[in-house]
C-alpha positions as a printed NumPy array, in Angstrom:
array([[-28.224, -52.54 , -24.14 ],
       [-27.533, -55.294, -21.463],
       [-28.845, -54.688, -18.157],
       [-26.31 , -57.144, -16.066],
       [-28.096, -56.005, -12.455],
       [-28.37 , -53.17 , -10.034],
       [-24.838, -51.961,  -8.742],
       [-26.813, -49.503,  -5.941],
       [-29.578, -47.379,  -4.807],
       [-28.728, -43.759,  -3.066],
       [-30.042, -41.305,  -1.354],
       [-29.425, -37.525,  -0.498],
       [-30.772, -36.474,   2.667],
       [-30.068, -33.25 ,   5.621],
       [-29.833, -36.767,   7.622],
       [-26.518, -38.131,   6.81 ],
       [-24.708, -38.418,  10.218],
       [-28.392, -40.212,  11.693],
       [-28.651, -42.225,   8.74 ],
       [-25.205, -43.563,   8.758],
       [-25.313, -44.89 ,  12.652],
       [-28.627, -46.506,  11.138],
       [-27.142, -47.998,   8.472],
       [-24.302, -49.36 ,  10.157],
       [-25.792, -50.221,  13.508],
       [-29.496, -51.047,  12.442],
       [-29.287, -52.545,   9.256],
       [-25.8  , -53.848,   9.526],
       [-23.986, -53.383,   6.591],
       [-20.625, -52.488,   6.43 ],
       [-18.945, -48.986,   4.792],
       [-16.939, -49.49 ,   1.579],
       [-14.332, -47.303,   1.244],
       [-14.247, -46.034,  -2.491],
       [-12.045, -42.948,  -4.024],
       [-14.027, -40.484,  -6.214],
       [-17.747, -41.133,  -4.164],
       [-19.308, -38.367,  -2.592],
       [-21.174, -40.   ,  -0.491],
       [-21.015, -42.752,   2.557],
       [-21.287, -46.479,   0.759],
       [-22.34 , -49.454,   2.478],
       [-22.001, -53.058,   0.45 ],
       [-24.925, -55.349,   0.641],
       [-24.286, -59.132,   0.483],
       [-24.982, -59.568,  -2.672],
       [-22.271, -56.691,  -3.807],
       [-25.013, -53.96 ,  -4.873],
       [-24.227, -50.761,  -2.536],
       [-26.445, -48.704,  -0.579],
       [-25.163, -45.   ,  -0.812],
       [-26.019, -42.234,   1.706],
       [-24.357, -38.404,   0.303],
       [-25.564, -34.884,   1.65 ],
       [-28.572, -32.734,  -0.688],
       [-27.415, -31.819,  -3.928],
       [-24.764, -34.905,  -3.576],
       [-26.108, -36.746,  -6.206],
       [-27.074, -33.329,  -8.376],
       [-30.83 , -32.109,  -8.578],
       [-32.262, -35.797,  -6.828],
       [-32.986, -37.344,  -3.81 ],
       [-33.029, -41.066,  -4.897],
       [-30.992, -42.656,  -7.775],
       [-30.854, -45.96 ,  -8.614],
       [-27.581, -47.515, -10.466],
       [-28.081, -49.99 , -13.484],
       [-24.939, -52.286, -14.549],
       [-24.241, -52.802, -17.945],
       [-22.195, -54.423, -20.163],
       [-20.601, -51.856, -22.444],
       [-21.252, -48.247, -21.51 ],
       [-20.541, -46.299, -24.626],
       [-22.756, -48.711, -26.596],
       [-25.307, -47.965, -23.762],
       [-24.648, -44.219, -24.28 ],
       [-25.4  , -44.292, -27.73 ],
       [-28.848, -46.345, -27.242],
       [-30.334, -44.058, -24.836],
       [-28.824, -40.93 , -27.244],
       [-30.734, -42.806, -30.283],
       [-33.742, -42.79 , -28.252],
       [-33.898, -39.349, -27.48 ],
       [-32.75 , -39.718, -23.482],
       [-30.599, -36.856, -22.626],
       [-26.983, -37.958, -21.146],
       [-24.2  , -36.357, -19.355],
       [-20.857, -37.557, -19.913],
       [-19.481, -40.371, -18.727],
       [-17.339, -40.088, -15.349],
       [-14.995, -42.225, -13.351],
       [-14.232, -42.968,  -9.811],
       [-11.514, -46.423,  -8.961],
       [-13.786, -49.102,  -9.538],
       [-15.969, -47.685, -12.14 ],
       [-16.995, -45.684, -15.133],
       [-20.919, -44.515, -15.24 ],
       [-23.131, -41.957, -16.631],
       [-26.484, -40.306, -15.435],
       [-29.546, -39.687, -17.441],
       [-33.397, -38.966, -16.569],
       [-35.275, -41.542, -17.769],
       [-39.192, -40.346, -18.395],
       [-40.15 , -40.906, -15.538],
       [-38.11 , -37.583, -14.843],
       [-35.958, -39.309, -12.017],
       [-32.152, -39.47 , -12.739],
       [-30.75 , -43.111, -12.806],
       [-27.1  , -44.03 , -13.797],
       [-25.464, -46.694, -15.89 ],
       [-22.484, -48.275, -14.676],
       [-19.81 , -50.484, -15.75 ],
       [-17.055, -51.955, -13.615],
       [-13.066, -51.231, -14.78 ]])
């Protein structure tokens, strides 16, 4: 598997509404508008995203971190080798990505750009 970066870092929160006027008025970043996210995203300058969805919006987790790869299915088929549970891949306009729980027990995604 090649790692190419991080592509974002979310959270789930009862806070949504407060945390996107801080977001957008504190921290500055601007909202990306993106079909098939559940979930406010801002882009960073250096094109990673910062996402902000309501609990439950990202499934049983309150943080998740997004990996960029190269090739997902081969990724899919590493982590399967090793024994990492993985749900099936899923889509939204810019990309294709899967989730998983590393050992660590927190869920982290894999993502690679259409």
């Amino acid at each position: 598997m090649r790692i190419l970066g991080l592509v974002f870092a979310g959270t789930a929160t009862e806070q949504r509404a407060e945390m996107a006027v801080f977001v957008q008025d504190i921290l500055g970043l601007r909202r990306a508008q993106v079909g098939g996210v559940e979930a406010d995203l801002y882009v960073l300058p250096d094109g990673s995203h910062f996402a902000v969805a309501d609990p439950r919006g990202m499934g049983d987790a309150d943080r998740s971190i997004g990996f960029r790869v190269e090739h997902l299915d081969d990724s899919i088929v590493e982590l399967r080798a090793a024994g990492i549970a993985v749900d099936d891949p899923a889509e939204n306009d810019r990309q294709r990505y899967v989730h998983f729980r590393a050992p660590d027990g927190n869920l982290y995604e894999l993502v690679e750009d259409r």
